[in-house]
C-alpha positions in Angstrom: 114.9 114.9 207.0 117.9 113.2 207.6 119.2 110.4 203.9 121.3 107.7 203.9 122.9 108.3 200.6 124.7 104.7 199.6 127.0 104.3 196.5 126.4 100.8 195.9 129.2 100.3 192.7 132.2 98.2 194.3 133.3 97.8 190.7 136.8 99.4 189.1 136.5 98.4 185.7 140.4 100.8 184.5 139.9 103.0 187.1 138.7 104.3 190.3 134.9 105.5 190.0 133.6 108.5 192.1 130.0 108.7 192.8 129.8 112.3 191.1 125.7 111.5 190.4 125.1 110.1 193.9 127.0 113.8 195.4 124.9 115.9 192.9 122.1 114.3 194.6 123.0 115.1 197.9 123.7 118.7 197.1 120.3 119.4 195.8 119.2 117.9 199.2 121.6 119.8 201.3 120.1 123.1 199.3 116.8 122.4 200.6 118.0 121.5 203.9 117.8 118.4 204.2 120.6 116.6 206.8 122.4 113.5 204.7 125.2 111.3 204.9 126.9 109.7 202.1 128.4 105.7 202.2 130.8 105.1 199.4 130.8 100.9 199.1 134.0 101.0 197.3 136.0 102.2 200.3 133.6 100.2 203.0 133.0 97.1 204.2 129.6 96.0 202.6 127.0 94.4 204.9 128.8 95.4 208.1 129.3 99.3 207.3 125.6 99.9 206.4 124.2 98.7 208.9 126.6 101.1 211.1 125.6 103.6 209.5 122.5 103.1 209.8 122.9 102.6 213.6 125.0 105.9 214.1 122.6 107.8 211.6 119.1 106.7 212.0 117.9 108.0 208.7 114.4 109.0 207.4 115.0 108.0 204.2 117.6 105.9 202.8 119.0 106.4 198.7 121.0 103.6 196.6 122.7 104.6 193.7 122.8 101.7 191.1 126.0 102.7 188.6 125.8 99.4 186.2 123.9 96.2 185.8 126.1 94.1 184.9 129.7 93.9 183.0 128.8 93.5 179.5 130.8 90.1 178.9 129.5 88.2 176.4 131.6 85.1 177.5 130.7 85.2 181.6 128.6 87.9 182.4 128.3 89.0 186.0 124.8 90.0 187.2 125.8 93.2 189.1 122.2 94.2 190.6 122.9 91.1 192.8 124.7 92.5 195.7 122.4 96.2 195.2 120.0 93.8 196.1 121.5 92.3 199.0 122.4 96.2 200.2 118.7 97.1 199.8 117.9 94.1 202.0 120.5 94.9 204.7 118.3 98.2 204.8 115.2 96.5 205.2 116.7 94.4 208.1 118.2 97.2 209.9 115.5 100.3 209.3 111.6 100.5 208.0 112.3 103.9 206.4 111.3 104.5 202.9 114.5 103.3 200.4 114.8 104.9 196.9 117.1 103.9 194.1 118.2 105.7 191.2 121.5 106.3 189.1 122.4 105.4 185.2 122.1 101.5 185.8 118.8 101.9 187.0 117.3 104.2 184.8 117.5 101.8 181.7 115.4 99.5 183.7 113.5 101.7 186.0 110.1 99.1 186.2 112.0 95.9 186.2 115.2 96.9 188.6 112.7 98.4 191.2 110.9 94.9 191.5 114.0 93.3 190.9 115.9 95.5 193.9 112.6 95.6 195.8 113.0 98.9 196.5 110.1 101.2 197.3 110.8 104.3 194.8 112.9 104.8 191.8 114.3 107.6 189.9 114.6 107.7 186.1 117.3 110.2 185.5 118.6 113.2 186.5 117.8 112.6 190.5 118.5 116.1 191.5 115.6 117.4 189.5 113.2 115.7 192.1 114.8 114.4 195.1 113.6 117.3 197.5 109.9 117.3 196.0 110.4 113.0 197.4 111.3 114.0 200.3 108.7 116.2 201.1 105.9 114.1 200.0 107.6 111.3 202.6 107.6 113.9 204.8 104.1 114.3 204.7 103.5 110.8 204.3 102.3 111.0 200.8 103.4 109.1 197.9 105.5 110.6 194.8 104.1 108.7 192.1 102.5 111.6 190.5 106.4 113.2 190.2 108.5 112.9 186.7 110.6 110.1 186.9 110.0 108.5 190.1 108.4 105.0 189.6 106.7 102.8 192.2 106.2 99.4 192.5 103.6 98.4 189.4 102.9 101.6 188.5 104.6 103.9 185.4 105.1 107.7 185.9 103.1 110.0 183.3 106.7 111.0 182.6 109.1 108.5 182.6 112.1 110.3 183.7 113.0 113.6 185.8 115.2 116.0 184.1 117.4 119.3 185.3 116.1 121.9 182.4 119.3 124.3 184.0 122.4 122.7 184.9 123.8 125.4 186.8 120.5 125.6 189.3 122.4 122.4 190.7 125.5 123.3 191.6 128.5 121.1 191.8 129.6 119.0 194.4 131.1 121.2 197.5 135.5 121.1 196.9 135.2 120.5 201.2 133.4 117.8 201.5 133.6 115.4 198.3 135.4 113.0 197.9 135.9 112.4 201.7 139.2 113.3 202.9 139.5 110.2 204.6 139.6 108.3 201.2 142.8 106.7 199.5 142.1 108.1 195.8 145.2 107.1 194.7 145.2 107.4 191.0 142.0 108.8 190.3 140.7 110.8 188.3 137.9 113.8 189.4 135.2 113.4 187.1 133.1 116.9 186.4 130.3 116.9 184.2 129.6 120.0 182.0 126.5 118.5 179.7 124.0 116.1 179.8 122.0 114.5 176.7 123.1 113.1 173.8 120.8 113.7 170.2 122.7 110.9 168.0 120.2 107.7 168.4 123.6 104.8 168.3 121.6 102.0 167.8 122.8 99.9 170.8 123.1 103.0 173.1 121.1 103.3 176.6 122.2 107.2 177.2 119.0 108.7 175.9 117.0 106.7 178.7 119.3 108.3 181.0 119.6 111.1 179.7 117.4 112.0 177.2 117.9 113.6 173.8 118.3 117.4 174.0 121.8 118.5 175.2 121.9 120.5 179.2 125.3 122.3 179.6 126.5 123.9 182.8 128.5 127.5 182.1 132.0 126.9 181.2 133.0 129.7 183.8 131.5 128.1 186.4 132.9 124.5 185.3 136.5 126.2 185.3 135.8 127.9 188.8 134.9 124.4 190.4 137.9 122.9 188.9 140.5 125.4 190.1 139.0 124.8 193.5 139.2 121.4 193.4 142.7 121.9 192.2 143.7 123.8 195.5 142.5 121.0 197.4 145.3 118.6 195.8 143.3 117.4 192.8 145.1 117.9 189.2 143.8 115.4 187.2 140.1 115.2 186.0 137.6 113.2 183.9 135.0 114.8 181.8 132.4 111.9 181.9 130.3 113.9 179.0 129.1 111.2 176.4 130.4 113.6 173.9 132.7 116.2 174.8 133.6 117.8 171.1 130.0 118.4 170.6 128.4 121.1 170.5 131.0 122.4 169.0 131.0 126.4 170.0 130.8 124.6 173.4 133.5 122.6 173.4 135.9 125.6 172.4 134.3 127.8 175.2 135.5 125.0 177.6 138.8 125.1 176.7 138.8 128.7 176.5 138.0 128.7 180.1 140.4 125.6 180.9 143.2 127.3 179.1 143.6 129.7 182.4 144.0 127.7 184.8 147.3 128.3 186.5 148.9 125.8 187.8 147.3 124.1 185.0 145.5 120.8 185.5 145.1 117.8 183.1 142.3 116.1 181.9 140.6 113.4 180.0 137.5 112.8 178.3 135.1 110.7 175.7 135.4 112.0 172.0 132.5 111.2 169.1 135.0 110.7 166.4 132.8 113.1 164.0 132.9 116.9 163.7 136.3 117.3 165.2 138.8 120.1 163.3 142.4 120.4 163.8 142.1 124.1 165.8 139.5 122.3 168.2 142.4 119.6 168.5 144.8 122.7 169.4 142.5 124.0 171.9 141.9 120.7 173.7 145.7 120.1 173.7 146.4 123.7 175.0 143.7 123.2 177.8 145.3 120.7 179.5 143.5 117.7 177.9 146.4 114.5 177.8 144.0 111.5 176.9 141.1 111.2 174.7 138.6 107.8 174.7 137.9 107.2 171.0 134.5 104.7 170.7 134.6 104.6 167.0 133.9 101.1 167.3 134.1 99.7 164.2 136.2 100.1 161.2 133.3 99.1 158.3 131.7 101.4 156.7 128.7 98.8 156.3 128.7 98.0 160.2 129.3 101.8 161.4 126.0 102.8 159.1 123.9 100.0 160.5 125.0 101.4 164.1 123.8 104.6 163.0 126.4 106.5 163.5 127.4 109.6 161.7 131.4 109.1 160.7 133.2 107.1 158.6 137.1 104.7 159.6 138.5 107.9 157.0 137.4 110.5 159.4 138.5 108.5 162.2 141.8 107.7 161.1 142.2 111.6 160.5 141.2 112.4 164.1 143.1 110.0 165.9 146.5 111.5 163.7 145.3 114.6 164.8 145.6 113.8 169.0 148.5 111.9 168.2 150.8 114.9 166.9 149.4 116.4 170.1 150.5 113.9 172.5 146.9 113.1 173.6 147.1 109.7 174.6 144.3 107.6 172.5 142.3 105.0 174.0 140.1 103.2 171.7 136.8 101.0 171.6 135.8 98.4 169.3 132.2 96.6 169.0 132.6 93.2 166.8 129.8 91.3 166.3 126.5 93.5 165.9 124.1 94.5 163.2 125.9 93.9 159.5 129.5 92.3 161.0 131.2 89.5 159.0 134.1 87.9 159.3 135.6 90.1 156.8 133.9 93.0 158.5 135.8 92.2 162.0 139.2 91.5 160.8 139.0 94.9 158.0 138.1 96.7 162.0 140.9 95.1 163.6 143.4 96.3 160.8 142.0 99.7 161.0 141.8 99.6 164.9 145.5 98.7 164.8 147.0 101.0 161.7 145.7 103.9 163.8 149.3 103.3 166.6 146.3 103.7 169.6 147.5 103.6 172.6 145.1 101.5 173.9 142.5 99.2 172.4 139.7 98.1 174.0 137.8 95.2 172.1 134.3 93.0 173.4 132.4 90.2 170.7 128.5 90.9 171.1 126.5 93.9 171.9 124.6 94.2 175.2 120.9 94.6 174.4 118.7 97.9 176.1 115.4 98.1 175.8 113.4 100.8 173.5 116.8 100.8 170.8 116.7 99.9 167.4 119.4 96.8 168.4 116.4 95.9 170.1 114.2 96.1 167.7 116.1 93.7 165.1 116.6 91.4 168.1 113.3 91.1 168.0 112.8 90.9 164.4 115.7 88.2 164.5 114.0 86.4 166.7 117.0 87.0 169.5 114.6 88.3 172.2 110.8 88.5 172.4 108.8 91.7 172.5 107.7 90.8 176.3 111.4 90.6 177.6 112.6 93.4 180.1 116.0 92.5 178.9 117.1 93.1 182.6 119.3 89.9 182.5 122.2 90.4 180.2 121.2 89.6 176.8 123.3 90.4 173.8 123.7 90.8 170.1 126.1 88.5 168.5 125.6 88.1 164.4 124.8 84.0 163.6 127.9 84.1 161.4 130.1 85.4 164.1 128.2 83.2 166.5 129.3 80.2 164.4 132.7 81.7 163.5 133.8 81.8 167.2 131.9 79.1 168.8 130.2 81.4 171.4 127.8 80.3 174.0 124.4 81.7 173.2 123.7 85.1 174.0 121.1 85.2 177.4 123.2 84.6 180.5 
């Protein structure tokens, strides 16, 4: 069959974004010999370029991937299914073949973003576990419903998303084709994932209906191969878009075992759980070739970090942080005011931690965005925030009544 394979994010939110998911998906395709073609909407001209490419291809089967729903601003959220929507309806005007959507956005809201895009499949996470069996049930002219992860209109899979059980049956995207050569990538960064899943339960955190809860990991030999290629091809700097990059731990030092011989060597950044991180795996990250680190601690109160449910404490942070520092890894961090347990004691004690730690960057948002099955949604509920019916597809956040009143924010639905 010959896919249409559309990256519908036109955001950059601090950086470029490469579609990695959307070319995983494509290479499991191209595996099984499928014919595709891949439309990257933040390089294109929206309406105009897909229906060209739809013209020139004449696909059998067209895929949107669907990165984020909306920006998480408390204070004038943008709606960012909107314009999917109008992509998927450009389809529908220029083809009658099936479309299927998928990608992180959409799997937190797989039922309600498929009636919402109007879309006629979705995939629940990891897309390259079942995009060839789709493709040759449409091929045969027979539904997928009965597939892991892939939902139709009104009706719930038995399994409500697809997972890869070995990450290195998919390979990597292919150094020669991706990202097009034709593409001004500036400043960007190559992002390579090596793991998928994450077991901590955050209590405002969407990643295990993406991902799920037990932790994937692609061989570090083989991670290390597909970066020294992609290296050759002019590309030295790199993302690791892993939720948690220090963990597991034997992992993370295998990594940079592997990274470590690189030659020329590349650099790298990546996302940190401020928890579980020693001094030597510090060393080894430094020594790798890793220059900046994202640091979500989020909060600097003990009592707000433990009703977040996470698993470190501002001490532990602060040690880390000094740790990357006299290593001259670069440290972004993340703050969260205004969930489960803030005060406005808690949120200025965060903001003189947040700023005794000398970060280089500091990231701070008021209110917490609100995913379905999460225990934030839960007390939403119980606080009377949201009602057990609500999809929560709309952006809806969490914002403590005493912060509320503190700040004079605008209630918390869009």
């Amino acid at each position: 069959m010959r896919v249409l394979l559309i990256a519908a994010n036109t955001e950059q939110i601090g950086m470029l974004t490469l579609p990695l998911g959307l070319e995983l998906v494509n290479v499991a395709m191209r595996l099984a010999g499928h014919e595709s073609r891949v439309l990257d909407l933040i390089f294109a001209a929206g309406a105009a370029a897909v229906r060209d490419e739809i013209d020139a291809f004449n696909p059998d089967a067209i895929g949107i991937s669907v990165r984020n729903i909306d920006d998480q601003n408390l204070s004038n959220p943008r709606f960012l299914l909107e314009p999917v929507r109008a992509v998927v309806a450009e389809c529908r005007a220029a083809s009658r073949v099936p479309i299927i959507v998928g990608g992180a956005g959409y799997s937190i809201f797989p039922g309600p973003a498929l009636a919402y895009l109007g879309a006629d499949l979705g995939v629940c996470g990891d897309g390259d576990a079942v995009i060839s069996a789709i493709l040759a049930r449409l091929g045969n002219d027979v539904a997928a419903i009965d597939l892991p992860g892939v939902w139709t209109q009104g009706r719930v899979p038995a399994r409500r998303n697809a997972s890869v059980r070995d990450l290195d049956a998919v390979p990597l995207p292919d150094p020669a084709s991706w990202p097009p050569s034709d593409a001004d990538l500036g400043e960007a960064w190559m992002p390579v994932q090596t793991r998928r899943g994450c077991p901590f339960q955050c209590s405002y955190c969407s990643t295990p209906a993406i991902e799920g809860r037990r932790i994937r990991s692609r061989s570090p030999s083989r991670v290390r191969d597909w970066m020294a290629r992609m290296r050759d091809r002019g590309f030295g700097r790199f993302y690791f878009v892993d939720n948690t990059f220090n963990l597991p731990t034997a992992y993370a030092f295998e990594l940079c075992r592997e990274l470590a011989t690189l030659r020329p060597r590349v650099s790298w950044r990546c996302i940190v759980y401020p928890h579980l991180v020693s001094e030597a795996l510090v060393t080894a990250m430094a020594d790798a070739g890793c220059v900046e680190v994202s640091l979500g601690f989020e909060s600097g109160s003990d009592r707000v970090l433990a009703a977040m449910g996470k698993r470190y404490r501002p001490g532990e942070v602060r040690q880390i942080a000094a740790a990357f520092a006299a290593h001259g890894v670069r440290r972004h961090g993340f703050l969260l005011l205004g969930g489960p347990e803030e005060t406005p004691d808690s949120m200025r004690e965060s903001l003189a931690f947040a700023a005794s730690l000398k970060l280089d960057a500091l990231k701070s948002t008021i209110g917490i965005r609100i995913y379905p099955d999460t225990p934030l949604a839960r007390r939403a509920v119980e606080r009377g925030i949201i009602t057990v019916n609500d999809d929560l597809l709309m952006p809806t956040f969490y914002l403590e009544p005493a912060i509320r009143d503190a700040i004079g924010a605008s209630p918390t639905r869009r």
